[in-house]
Structures are given as C-alpha cells and as structure tokens.
C-alpha positions as CSV (number, residue, x, y, z in Angstrom):
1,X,0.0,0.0,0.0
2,X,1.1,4.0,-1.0
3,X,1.0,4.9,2.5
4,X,3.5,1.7,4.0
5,X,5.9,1.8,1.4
6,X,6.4,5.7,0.2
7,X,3.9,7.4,2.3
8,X,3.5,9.8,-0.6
9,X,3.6,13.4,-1.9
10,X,3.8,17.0,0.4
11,X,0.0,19.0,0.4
12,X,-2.5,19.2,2.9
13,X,-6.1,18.5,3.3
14,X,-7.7,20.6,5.5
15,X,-6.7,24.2,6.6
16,X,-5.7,23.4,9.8
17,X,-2.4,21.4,8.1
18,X,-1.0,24.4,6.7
19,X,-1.0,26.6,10.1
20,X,2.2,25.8,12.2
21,X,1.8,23.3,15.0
22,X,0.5,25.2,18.3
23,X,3.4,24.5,21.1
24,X,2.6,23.5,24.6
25,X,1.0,20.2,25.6
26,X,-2.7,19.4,25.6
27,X,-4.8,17.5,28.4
28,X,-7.0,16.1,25.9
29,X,-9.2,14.2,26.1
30,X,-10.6,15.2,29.7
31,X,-14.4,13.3,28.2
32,X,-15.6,11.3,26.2
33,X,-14.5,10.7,22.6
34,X,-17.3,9.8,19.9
35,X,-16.5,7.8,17.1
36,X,-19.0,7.9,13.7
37,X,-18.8,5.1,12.2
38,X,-20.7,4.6,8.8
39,X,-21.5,1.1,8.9
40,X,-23.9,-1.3,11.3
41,X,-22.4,-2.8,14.2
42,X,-20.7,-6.3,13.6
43,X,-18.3,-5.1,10.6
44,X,-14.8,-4.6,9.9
45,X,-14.9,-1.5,10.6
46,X,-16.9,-2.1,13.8
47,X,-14.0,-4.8,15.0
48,X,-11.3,-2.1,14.0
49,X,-12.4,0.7,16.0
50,X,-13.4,-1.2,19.1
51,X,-10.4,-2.7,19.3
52,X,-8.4,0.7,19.1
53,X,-10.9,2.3,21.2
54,X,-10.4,0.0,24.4
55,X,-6.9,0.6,24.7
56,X,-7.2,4.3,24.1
57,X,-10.1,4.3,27.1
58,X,-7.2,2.2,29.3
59,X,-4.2,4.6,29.0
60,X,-6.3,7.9,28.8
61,X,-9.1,6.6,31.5
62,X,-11.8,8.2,28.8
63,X,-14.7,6.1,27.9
64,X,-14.4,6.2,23.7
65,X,-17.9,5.8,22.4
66,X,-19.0,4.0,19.5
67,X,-21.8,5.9,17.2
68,X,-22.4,3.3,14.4
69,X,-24.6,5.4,11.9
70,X,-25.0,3.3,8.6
71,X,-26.5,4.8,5.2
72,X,-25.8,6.3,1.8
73,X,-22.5,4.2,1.2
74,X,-20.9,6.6,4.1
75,X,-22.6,9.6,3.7
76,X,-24.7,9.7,6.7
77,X,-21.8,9.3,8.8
78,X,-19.8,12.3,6.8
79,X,-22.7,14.8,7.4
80,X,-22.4,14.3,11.0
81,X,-18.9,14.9,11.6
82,X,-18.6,17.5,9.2
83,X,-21.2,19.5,11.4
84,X,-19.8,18.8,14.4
85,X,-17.6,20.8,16.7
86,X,-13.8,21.0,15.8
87,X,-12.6,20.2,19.7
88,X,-11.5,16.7,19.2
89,X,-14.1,14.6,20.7
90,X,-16.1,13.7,17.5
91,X,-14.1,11.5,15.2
92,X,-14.7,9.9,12.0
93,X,-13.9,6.4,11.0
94,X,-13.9,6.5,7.2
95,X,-12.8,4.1,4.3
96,X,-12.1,4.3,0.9
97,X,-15.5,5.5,0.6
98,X,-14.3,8.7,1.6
99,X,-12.3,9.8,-1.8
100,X,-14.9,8.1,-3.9
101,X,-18.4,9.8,-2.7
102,X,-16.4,12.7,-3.1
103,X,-16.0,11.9,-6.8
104,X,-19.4,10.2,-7.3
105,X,-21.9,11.5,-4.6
106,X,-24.2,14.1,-5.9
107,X,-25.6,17.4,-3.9
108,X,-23.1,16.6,-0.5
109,X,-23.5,18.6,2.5
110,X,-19.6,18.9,2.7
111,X,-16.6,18.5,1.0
112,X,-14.5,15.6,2.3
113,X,-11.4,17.3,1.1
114,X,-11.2,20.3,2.8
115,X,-14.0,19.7,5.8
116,X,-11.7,17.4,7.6
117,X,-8.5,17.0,8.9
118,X,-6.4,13.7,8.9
119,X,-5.7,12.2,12.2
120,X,-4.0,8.6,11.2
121,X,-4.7,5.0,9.3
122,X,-5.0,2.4,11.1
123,X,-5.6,-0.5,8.7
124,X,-6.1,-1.6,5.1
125,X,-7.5,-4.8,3.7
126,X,-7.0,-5.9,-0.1
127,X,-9.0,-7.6,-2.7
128,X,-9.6,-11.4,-3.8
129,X,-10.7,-12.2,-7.2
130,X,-12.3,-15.8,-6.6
131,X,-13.8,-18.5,-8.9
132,X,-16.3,-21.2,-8.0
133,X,-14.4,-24.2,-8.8
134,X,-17.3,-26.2,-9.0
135,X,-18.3,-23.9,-12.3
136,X,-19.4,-25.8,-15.7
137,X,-16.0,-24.2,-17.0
138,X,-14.2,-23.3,-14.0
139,X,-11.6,-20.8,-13.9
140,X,-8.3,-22.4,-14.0
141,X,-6.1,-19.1,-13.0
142,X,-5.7,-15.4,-13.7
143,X,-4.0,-15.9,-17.2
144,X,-7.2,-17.3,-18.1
145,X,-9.4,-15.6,-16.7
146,X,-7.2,-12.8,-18.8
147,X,-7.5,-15.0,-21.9
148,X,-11.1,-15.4,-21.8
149,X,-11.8,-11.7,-21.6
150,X,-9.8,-10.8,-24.6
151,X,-11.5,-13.2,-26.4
152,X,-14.9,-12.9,-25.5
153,X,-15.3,-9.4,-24.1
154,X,-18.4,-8.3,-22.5
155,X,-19.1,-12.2,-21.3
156,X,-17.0,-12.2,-18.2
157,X,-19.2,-11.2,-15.4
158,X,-18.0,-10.0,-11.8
159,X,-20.2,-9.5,-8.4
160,X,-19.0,-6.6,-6.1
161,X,-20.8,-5.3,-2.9
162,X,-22.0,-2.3,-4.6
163,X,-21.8,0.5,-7.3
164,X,-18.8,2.4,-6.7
165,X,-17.1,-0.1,-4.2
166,X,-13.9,-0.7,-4.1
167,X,-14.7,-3.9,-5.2
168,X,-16.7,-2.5,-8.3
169,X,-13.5,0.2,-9.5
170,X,-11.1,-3.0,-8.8
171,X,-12.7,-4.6,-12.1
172,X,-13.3,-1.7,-13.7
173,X,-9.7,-0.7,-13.1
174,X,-8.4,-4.2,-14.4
175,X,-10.5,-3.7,-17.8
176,X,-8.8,-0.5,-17.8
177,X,-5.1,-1.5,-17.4
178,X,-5.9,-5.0,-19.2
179,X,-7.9,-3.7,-22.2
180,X,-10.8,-5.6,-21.9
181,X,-14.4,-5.6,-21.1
182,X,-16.3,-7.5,-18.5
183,X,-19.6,-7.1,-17.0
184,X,-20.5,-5.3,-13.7
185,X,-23.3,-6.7,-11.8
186,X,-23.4,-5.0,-8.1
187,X,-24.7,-6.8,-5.2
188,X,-26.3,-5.1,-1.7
189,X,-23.0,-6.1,0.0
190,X,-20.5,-8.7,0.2
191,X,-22.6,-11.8,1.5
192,X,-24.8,-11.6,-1.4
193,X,-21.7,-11.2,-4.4
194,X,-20.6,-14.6,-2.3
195,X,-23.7,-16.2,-2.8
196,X,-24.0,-15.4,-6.4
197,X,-20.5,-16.6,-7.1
198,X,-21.7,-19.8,-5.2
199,X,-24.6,-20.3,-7.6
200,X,-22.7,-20.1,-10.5
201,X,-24.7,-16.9,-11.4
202,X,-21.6,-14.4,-12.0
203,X,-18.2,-15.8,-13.2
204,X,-16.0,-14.3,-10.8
205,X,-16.2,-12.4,-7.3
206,X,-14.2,-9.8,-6.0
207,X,-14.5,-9.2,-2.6
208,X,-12.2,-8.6,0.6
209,X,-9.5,-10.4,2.2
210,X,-11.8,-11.4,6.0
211,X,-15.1,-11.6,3.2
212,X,-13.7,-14.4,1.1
213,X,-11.3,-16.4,3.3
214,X,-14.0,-18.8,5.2
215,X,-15.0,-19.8,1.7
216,X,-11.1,-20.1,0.4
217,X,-10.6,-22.2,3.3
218,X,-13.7,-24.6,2.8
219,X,-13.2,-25.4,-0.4
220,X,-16.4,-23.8,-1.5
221,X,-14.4,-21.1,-3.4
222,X,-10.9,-20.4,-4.9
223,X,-8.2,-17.6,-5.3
224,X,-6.7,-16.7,-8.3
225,X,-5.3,-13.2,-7.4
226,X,-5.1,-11.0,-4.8
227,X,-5.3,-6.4,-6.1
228,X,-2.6,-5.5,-3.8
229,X,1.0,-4.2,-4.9
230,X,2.2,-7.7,-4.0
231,X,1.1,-11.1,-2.5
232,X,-0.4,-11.2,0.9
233,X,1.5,-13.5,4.2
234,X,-2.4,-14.9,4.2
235,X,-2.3,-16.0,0.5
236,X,1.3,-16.5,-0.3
237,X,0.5,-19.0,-3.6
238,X,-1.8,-16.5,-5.1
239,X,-0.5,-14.1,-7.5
240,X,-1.3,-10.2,-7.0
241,X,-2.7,-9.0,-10.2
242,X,-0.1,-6.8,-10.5
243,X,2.6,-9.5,-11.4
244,X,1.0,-9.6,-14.7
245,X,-0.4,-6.2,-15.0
246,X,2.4,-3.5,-13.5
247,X,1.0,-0.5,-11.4
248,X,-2.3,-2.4,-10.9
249,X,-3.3,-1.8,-7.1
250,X,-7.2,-2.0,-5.4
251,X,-7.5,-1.7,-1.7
252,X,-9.7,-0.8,1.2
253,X,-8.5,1.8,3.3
254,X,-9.5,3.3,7.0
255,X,-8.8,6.7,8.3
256,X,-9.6,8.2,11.5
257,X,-10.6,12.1,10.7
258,X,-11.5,15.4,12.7
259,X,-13.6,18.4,11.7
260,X,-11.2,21.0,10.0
261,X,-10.0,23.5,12.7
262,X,-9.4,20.6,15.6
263,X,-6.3,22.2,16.9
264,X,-3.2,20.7,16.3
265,X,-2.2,19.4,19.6
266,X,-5.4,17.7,19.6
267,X,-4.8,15.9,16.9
268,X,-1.2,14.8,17.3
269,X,-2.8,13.5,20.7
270,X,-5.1,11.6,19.0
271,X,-2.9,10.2,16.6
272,X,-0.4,9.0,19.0
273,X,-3.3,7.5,21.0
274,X,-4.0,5.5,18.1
275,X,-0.8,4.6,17.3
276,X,-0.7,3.1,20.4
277,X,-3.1,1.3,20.4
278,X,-2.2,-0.3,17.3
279,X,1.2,-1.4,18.5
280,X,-0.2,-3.5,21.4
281,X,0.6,-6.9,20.9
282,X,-2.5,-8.3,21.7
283,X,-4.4,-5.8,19.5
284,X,-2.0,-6.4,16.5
285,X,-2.5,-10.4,16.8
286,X,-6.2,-9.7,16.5
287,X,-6.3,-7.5,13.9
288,X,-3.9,-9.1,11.5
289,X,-5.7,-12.7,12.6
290,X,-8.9,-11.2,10.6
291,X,-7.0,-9.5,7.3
292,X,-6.2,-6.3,8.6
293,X,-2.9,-4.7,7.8
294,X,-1.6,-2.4,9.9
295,X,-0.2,1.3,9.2
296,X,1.4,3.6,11.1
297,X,1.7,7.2,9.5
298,X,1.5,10.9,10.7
299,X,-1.4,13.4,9.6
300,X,0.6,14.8,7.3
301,X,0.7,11.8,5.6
302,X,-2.5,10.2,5.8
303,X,-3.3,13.5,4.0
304,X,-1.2,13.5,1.1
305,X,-2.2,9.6,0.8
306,X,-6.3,10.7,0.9
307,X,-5.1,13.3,-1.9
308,X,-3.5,11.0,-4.4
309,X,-6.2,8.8,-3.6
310,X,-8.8,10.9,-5.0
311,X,-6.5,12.0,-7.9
312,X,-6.2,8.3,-8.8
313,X,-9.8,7.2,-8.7
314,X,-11.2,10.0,-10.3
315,X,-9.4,9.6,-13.5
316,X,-10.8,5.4,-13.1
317,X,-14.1,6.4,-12.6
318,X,-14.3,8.9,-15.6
319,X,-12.4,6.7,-18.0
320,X,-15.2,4.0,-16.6
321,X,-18.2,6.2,-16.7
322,X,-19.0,5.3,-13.4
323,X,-22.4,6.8,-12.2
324,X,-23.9,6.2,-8.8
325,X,-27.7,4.6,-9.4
C-alpha cells in the first residue's frame, strides 16, 4: 500500500495542516471521545475501532464511544462529523468510501477534502478475485481468466458489494489497465456477491481479504489473485494481479478524521493515541488474525495519501463512466 511503502507526496487537506503546530501540551481528552462510524455494528470497521478504542479508554481513562450510523455508502456518517464541533471529541472512521463519494456523490453537504482533517490510518484490507471451482467451465487461474476476456469481451461477469465499491473500481480498473471488457453486476453487500459466485450466477467475485477467506478455506471457493502491490502472508501462492499487469493496485483503506479546525495538539494527541493502540501486541495479533494490515503514518501523511487517492480514482471512474444509481 502507497501509505507503508512511500507514504507519498507534500499537500494538505484541511486548513488546519498548513497553520504551524501550536506549542505546549494538551490535556485532551478530559471526556468522552465519539466515534461515527458509517457502517452497522458487527463489521470490519466495527472490529477495527473497538479494538483501538479500548486501549485508548485504558491509558487515557476516557470512555471512547462507538456511534455506528449506517447509510448512503458513508454519507450519513460524513454529514455528522462535518457538522460537528472541531474540539477533538467527534471522530470519523472513514474508508475508501471517503475519496470516492467525493467523486461520485451528488448534492453533498460537505466536501470531504477540505472539511476534515487527517488524524491517522490504522488498517487496510486488499482484494480477492475468486472463482467457484465447481463452475461448468471453471476458472483455472488469472491468465485465463485474462485469456477469456480478450476473447470474449463483455461475457466475463463479476459480483462486487456495490456501485462504486472498491470492489466495483477493482474490475473496472483491471479492464482499464488490461484492455478488456467484462460485466459489472453490483450486489447489496459482500454476502450476497458470495452467494452469487456460489450459484454459479456471475463468473467471478471480488470481494475482501476477511469476506472471502471462510470460503477459500472450505473449499467452496478459490483464489486466483489477490489487487494488492504484492502477494499477501495470508495468501502467499496466489499471484497479485499486478505481477502480470504492472501498477495495478485495489485496496480498502481506513482513516480516522476530525472536523477541519481541531487544533493541532489535539490531533497529534489523538494520533499517537492511536498509534498506540495499534502497537499493542494483543491488539495487533487480532487484527492481522482477521486480514487487517496495519499502518502507522503521521497526519501529514495520511493526508497526502487521501489526496493522491482521489486523484487516482477520479481519472478510473471517468475513464469508466462510473455513475452512482
């Protein structure tokens, strides 16, 4: 990922960046610490954040407070923190969603590029294309999934949890950077691509590393390439698309994010809380047990990576003609 390996270009989101830090130290938090988070309890996300938010309630002795406010692929959750007060006690947990609603999403009541300020990254997931093995003419591997797409395009058909998913730009970005054409056919979530895939109703899935692995490891499915830069520890015999296609790289980010204006001492509190966190051992053997990769990375950065984010998918999502139903 562009964040662990380079942790990428200068700029700054958010108008608080630019400003000096302030000097002195900061007794935040001296409350409670709310954290949006735009998905129903029970997800990924859900897992990530409560696990960083118990150990930041144990060193600080502040209860942080899970506010799980699902809707509009991220939206809902947006609004809220974009409204709320810039002291430091409301925080967003966004994804990848972030950069791309920001391309996609119609009429928004904020702009996600300048109404927030980074705070740090605490994980990233990649990508699985799978095959049902059990199909009429399975899927032997990635070269032939590649061969049957340049010779029958428009056939190949691939479930992802959504319009404008990661998931979704992941194939549209492979028929970009392979040439080819394959078919698009969204699904209400990740459970339902699955079950497609399962039925033999779409030819291939692509879903998330902690989505796909039960079914990897049953038998019920198989791998055939992973969208990170390179192979993952969790997959080690399955090539990463980019072996064959150079530059190619899909994956599902999470940021933690303040209002724009949190002072600076707030937030280099909050980021070195979660930092922290994320280096406990017992934290870091759950996490990376469920597919989670974990980054460490100041504000500054985290910025700059949200920026060429952006700048990346908004050229694959006009080149696709991606529009939000």
């Amino acid at each position: 990922m562009m964040l662990v390996r380079t942790v990428l270009a200068a700029g700054v989101l958010g108008a608080a960046l630019s400003a000096p830090p302030a000097s002195g130290q900061t007794d935040y938090p001296t409350r409670p610490i709310r954290v949006l988070v735009p998905f129903a309890p029970g997800g990924g996300s859900d897992v990530l954040v409560r696990s960083i938010g118990v150990k930041i309630t144990e060193k600080t002795g502040q209860p942080v407070v899970i506010d799980n406010r699902p809707g509009a692929n991220g939206i809902v959750a947006a609004s809220l923190a974009a409204k709320a007060a810039a002291d430091g006690y409301t925080v967003l947990l966004d994804t990848t969603n972030m950069v791309l609603n920001s391309v996609l999403a119609r009429n928004l009541t904020y702009n996600a590029m300048t109404d927030f300020d980074p705070v740090a990254m605490p994980a990233w997931v990649t990508h699985v294309v799978a095959v049902n093995p059990k199909a009429t003419v399975p899927i032997a591997d990635f070269a032939d999934l590649l061969r049957r797409m340049r010779s029958s395009p428009g056939r190949i058909t691939y479930g992802s949890f959504g319009t404008g998913s990661t998931a979704h730009l992941a194939g549209e970005l492979l028929d970009i950077t392979a040439g080819t054409k394959s078919i698009h056919v969204p699904y209400k979530g990740g459970a339902p691509a699955i079950a497609a895939l399962l039925g033999n109703e779409i030819d291939i899935a692509i879903g998330t590393v902690p989505l796909v692995m039960p079914y990897l490891k049953s038998g019920q499915l198989r791998a055939i390439a992973v969208t990170s830069a390179n192979r993952i520890g969790e997959l080690p015999d399955v090539p990463a698309v980019a072996e064959t296609l150079p530059g190619y790289e899909v994956n599902l980010w999470w940021a933690f994010v303040v209002p724009v204006g949190t002072p600076r001492p707030v937030i280099a509190k909050l980021s070195s809380e979660i930092r922290s966190a994320l280096a406990d051992v017992d934290v870091r053997q759950k996490l990376a047990g469920q597919g989670f990769n974990l980054v460490s990375g100041s504000p500054d950065e985290l910025g700059a990576f949200i920026r060429s984010e952006r700048s990346k998918w908004e050229k694959v999502i006009s080149t696709a003609g991606i529009k939000l139903e």
